[in-house]
C-alpha positions in Angstrom: -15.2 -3.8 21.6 -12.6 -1.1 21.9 -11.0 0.2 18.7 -8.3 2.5 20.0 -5.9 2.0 23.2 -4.1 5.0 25.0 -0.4 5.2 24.9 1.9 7.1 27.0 5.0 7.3 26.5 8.0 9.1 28.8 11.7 9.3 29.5 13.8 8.1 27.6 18.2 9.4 26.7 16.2 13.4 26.8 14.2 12.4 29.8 11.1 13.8 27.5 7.9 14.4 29.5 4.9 12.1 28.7 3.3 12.3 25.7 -0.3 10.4 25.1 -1.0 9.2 22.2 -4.6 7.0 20.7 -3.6 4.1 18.5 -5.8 2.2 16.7 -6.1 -1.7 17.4 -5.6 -3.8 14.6 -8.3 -6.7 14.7 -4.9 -9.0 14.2 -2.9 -7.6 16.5 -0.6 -5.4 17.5 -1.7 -1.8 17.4 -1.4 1.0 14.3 -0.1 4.3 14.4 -0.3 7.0 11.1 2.8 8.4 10.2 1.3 11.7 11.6 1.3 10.4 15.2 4.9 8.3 14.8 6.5 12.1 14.0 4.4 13.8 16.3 6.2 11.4 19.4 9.3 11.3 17.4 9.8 15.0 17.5 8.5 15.1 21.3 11.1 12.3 22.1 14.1 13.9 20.3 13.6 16.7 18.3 17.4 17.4 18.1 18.6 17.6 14.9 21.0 15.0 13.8 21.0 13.7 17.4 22.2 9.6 17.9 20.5 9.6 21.1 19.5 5.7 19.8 16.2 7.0 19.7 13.5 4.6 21.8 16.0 3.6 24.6 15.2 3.8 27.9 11.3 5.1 26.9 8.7 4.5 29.1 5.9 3.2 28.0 2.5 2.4 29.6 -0.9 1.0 27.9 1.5 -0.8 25.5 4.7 -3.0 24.9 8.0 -2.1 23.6 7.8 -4.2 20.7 3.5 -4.1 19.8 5.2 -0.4 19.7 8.0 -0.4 17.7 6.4 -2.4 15.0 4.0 -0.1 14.6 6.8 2.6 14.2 8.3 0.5 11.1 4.4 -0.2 9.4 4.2 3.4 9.9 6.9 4.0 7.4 8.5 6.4 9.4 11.8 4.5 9.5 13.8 8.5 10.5 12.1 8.4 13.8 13.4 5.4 14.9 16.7 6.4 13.7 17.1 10.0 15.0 20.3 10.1 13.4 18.5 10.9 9.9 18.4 14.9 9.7 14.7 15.7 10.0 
C-alpha cells in the first residue's frame, strides 16, 4: 500500500509556479503534512510580507482536493500560512 501521495500545487492570486510536494497518507484519511512542508508551500505561494492575497484562492491543485488539503494545513499547526496576512 502506498504511504505518501504527490501533491502539486500552482497558480493561485501570485500565479506561483508549481511546487510538488510528498504528503504522507493518514491510514484514516485525509493526508498529513509537517509544518516544515506547510511553510515551505506557504512561502512558495506568497512569500510577501504582510500580503492579504487570501492566501489558497485560486490554487491549483492536482494529486489532491482542496479541502483533504487545507485540513491538513490547520493539523499542521501552521495557522500563518493560511492567513498570509500574519507577518512571517
Amino acid at each position: 500500500m502506498t504511504t505518501t501521495k504527490k501533491i502539486t500545487i500552482s497558480g493561485g492570486f501570485h500565479n506561483a509556479s508549481e511546487i510538488t510536494i510528498r504528503a504522507k497518507i493518514d491510514p484514516h484519511g485525509g493526508i498529513v503534512l509537517s509544518p516544515a512542508q506547510a511553510k515551505r508551500v506557504g512561502n512558495h505561494m506568497c512569500g510577501v510580507k504582510g500580503c492579504i492575497c487570501g492566501m489558497h484562492h485560486g490554487w491549483e491543485i492536482e494529486g489532491s482536493d482542496r479541502g483533504e488539503l487545507s485540513e491538513a494545513f490547520n493539523e499542521a499547526d501552521v495557522k500563518s500560512f493560511l492567513n498570509s496576512s500574519a507577518n512571517r
